[in-house]
C-alpha positions in Angstrom: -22.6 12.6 -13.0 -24.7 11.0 -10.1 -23.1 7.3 -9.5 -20.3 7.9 -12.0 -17.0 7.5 -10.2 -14.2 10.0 -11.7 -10.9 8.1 -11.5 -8.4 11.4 -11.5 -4.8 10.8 -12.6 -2.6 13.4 -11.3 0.7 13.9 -12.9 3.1 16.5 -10.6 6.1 16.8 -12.5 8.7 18.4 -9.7 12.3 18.4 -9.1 14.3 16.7 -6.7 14.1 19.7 -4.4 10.3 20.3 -4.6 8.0 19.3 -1.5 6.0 15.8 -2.1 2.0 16.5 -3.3 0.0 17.6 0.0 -0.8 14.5 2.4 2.2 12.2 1.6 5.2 11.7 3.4 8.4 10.3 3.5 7.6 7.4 5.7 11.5 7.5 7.5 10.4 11.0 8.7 8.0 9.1 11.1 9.4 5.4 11.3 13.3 6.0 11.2 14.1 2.6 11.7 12.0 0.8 9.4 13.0 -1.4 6.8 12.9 -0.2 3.2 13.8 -2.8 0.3 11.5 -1.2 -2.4 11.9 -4.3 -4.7 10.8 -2.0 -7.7 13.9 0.3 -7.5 16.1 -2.9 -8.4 16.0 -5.5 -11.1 15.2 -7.9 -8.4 11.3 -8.8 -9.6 9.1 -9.8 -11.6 10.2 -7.8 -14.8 13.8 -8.3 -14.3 14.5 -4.6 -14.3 14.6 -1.1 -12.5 11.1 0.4 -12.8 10.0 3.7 -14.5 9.5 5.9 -12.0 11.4 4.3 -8.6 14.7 6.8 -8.7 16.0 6.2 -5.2 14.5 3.6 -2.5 12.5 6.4 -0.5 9.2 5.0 1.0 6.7 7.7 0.4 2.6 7.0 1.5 0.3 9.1 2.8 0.6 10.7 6.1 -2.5 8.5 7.6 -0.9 5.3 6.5 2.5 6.1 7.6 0.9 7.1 11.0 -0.9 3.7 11.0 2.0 2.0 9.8 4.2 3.3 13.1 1.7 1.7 15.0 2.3 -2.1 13.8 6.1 -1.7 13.8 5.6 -0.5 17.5 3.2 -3.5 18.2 6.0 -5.8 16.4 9.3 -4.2 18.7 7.3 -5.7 21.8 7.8 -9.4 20.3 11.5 -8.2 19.0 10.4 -8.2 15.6 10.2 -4.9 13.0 8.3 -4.9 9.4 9.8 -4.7 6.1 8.6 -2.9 3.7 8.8 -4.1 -0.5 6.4 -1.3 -1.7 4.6 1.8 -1.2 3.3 4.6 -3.1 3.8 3.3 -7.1 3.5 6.0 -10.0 1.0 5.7 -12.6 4.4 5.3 -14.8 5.0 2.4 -12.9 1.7 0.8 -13.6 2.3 1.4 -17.1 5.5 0.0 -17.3 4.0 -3.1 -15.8 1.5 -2.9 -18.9 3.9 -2.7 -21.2 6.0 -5.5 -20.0 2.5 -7.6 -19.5 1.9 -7.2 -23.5 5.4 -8.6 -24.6 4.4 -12.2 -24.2 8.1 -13.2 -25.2 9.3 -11.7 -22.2 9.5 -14.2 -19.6 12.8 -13.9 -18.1 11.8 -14.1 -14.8 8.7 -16.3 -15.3 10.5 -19.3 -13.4 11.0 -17.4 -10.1 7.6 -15.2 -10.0 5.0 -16.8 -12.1 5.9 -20.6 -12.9 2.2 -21.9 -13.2 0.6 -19.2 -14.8 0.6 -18.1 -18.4 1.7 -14.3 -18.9 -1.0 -13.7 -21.2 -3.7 -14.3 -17.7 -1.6 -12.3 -15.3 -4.3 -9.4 -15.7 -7.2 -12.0 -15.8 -6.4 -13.8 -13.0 -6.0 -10.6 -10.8 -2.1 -10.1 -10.4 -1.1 -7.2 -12.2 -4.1 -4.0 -13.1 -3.9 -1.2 -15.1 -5.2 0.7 -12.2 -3.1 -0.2 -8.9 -4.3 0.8 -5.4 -0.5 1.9 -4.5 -0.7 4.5 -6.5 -3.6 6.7 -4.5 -0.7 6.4 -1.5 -1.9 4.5 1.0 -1.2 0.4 0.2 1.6 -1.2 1.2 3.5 -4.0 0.3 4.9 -5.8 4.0 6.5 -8.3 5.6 7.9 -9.2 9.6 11.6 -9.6 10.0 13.3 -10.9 13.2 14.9 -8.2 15.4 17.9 -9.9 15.7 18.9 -11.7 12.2 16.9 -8.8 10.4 16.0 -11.8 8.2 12.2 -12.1 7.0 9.9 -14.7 8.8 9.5 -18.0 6.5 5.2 -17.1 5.3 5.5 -20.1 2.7 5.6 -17.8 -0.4 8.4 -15.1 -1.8 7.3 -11.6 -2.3 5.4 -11.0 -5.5 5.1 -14.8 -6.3 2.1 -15.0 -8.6 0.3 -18.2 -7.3 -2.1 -20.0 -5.3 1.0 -20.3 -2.7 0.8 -16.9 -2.3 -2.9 -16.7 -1.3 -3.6 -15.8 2.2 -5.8 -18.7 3.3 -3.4 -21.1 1.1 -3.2 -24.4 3.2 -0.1 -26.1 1.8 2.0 -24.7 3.6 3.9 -25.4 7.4 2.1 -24.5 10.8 4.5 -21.9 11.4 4.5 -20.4 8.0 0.7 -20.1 8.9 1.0 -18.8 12.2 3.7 -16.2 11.2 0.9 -15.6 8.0 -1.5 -14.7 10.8 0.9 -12.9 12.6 1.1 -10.3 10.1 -2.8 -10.3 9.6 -3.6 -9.9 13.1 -1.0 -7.0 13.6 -1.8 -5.3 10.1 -6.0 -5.7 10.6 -5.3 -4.0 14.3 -3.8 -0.9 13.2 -6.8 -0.2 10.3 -5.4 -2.3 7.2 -7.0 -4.7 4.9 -5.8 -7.0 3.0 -5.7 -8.4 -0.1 -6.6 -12.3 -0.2 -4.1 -13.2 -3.1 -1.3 -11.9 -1.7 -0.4 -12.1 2.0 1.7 -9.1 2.3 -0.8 -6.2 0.2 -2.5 -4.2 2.9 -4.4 -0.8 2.3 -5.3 1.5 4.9 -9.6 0.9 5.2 -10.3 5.0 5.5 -7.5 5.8 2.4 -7.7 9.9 1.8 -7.2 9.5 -2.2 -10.0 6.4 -2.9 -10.6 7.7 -6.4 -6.9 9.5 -6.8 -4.0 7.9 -8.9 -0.8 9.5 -8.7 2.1 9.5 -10.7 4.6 11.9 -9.2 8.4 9.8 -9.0 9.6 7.9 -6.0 12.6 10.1 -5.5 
């Protein structure tokens, strides 16, 4: 139908020995020595538990945004500093584990260190969880710098999936340098054909994704 955009789930059940869906990659195959915490595979977020569908902590994305992505951590070795990388491709499963947890408004375990000043009951209104996620057509990533000698992350006035104004790009409050190293990451990101995502400072999609209108939901494994 003219103007009607068909949002197409794909579901590839495979085993652990099958090839990934045609276009992704395993992002070490490219970048060996890049940083891989995928926060999701651990109970150390916003749900306070392992994730449906992250079985091991292998970065996939699509081939273009690994590509793209080699180019930033090159930019970043000239200043001695090398990305970090807290998410990549996310199954559909994923996303719906996110719903499900969203809906049980007396879980809030974790509300103190990811969400203290906003109810759970506006985490979907306000923008910070969807039922549709852009990781999950491959090519959005969830990043930040890390020095190249401690391998500890630059201070950017926020932790990693904190749900809050503090977490906002543009957000003021904050030091000169964790502004500067904010910018840091925008300049390097924006360079290499990213965008970002103004409520959080470290969600960046690739601007000419292959999949726009694809979800996936094959497992990280």
């Amino acid at each position: 139908m003219k103007g009607y955009v068909t949002f197409l789930l794909v579901c590839t059940w495979f085993s652990a020995f099958a090839q990934l869906p045609d276009g992704f990659v395993y992002v070490k195959s490219i970048i060996p020595d890049l940083d891989v915490e995928l926060r999701y595979h651990t109970k150390n977020n916003f749900v306070g538990k392992r994730i449906i569908g992250y079985q091991s902590n292998k970065l996939i994305l699509t081939k273009q945004s690994a590509l793209a992505l080699k180019e930033v951590q090159t930019a970043l070795l000239a200043k001695n500093l090398c990305l970090k990388v807290y998410d990549g491709y996310r199954p559909q499963r994923a996303v719906n584990h996110f719903i499900t947890w969203a809906n049980n408004l007396n879980d809030t375990i974790n509300k103190h260190a990811f969400y203290p000043d906003v109810d759970k009951l506006n985490l979907f209104k306000e923008d910070y969880i969807a039922a549709r996620s852009g990781h999950s057509k491959g090519s959005t990533v969830d990043v930040t710098i890390i020095d190249g000698n401690t391998n500890k992350p630059l201070d950017m006035g926020s932790d990693y999936d904190f749900f809050g104004e503090a977490s906002w790009v543009n957000y003021q409050h904050i030091t000169n340098i964790q502004k500067a190293n904010r910018q840091l990451l925008q300049k390097v990101m924006l360079a290499c054909g990213f965008k970002n995502y103004p409520k959080e400072w470290w969600h960046f999609t690739l601007r000419d994704e292959p999949f726009p209108n694809t979800y996936f939901d094959f497992p990280v494994k």
